[in-house]
C-alpha positions in Angstrom: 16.3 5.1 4.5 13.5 3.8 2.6 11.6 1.0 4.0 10.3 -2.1 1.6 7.0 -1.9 -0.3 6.1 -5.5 2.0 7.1 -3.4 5.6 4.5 -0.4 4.8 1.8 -3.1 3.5 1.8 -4.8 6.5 1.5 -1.5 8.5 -1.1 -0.5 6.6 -3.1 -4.2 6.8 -2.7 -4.3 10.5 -3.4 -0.3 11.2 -6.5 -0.5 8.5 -7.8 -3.7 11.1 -7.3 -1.3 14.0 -9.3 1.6 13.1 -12.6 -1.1 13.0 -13.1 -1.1 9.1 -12.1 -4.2 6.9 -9.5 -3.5 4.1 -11.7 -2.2 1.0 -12.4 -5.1 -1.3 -11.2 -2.6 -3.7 -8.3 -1.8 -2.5 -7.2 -5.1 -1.6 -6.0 -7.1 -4.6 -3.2 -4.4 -4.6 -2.3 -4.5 -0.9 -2.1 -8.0 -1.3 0.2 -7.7 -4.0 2.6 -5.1 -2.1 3.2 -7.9 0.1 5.0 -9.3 -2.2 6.6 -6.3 -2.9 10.4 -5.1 -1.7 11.4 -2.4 -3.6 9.9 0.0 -6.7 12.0 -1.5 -9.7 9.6 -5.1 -8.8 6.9 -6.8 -10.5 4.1 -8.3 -9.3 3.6 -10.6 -12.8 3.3 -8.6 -15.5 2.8 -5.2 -13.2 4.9 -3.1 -11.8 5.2 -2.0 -8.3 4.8 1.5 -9.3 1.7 1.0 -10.9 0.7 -1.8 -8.0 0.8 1.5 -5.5 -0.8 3.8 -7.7 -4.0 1.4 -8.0 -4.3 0.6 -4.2 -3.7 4.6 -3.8 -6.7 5.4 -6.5 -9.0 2.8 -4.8 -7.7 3.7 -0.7 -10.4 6.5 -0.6 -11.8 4.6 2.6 -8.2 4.5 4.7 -8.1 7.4 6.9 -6.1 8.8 9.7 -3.2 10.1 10.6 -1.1 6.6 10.5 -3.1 6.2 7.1 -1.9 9.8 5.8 2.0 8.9 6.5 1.6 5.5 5.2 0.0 6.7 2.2 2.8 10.0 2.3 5.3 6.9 2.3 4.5 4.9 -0.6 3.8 8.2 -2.6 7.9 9.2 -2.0 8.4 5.6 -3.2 6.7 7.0 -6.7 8.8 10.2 -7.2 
């Protein structure tokens, strides 16, 4: 069972807090719109959620970890 976009954004706010580095301000225009996110088929205005992930995943370089790696292994299932 897939999880929504919102669930794993929040994970990855709160974990990214955790590991003593601030979100990267340029990575977080997209986490902020995952929040708002529940399921691929949505749009955050005129983007999609697929493309919402694929941006914050281009510009995540910074988040790193093991939790980080199976976030980031979760939304990438959400984009096959």
């Amino acid at each position: 069972m897939t999880r929504e976009i919102h669930e794993i954004a929040r994970d990855i706010h709160d974990d990214w807090r955790l590991i003593g580095k601030g979100v990267s301000p340029y990575a977080r225009p997209y986490l902020d719109a995952m929040h708002t996110l529940e399921k691929i088929e949505d749009n955050y205005y005129l983007d999609s959620a697929d493309s919402v992930i694929r941006y914050f995943l281009a510009n995540a370089q910074t988040y790193r970890g093991e939790k980080a790696k199976a976030l980031k292994a979760e939304l990438k299932a959400l984009l096959k």
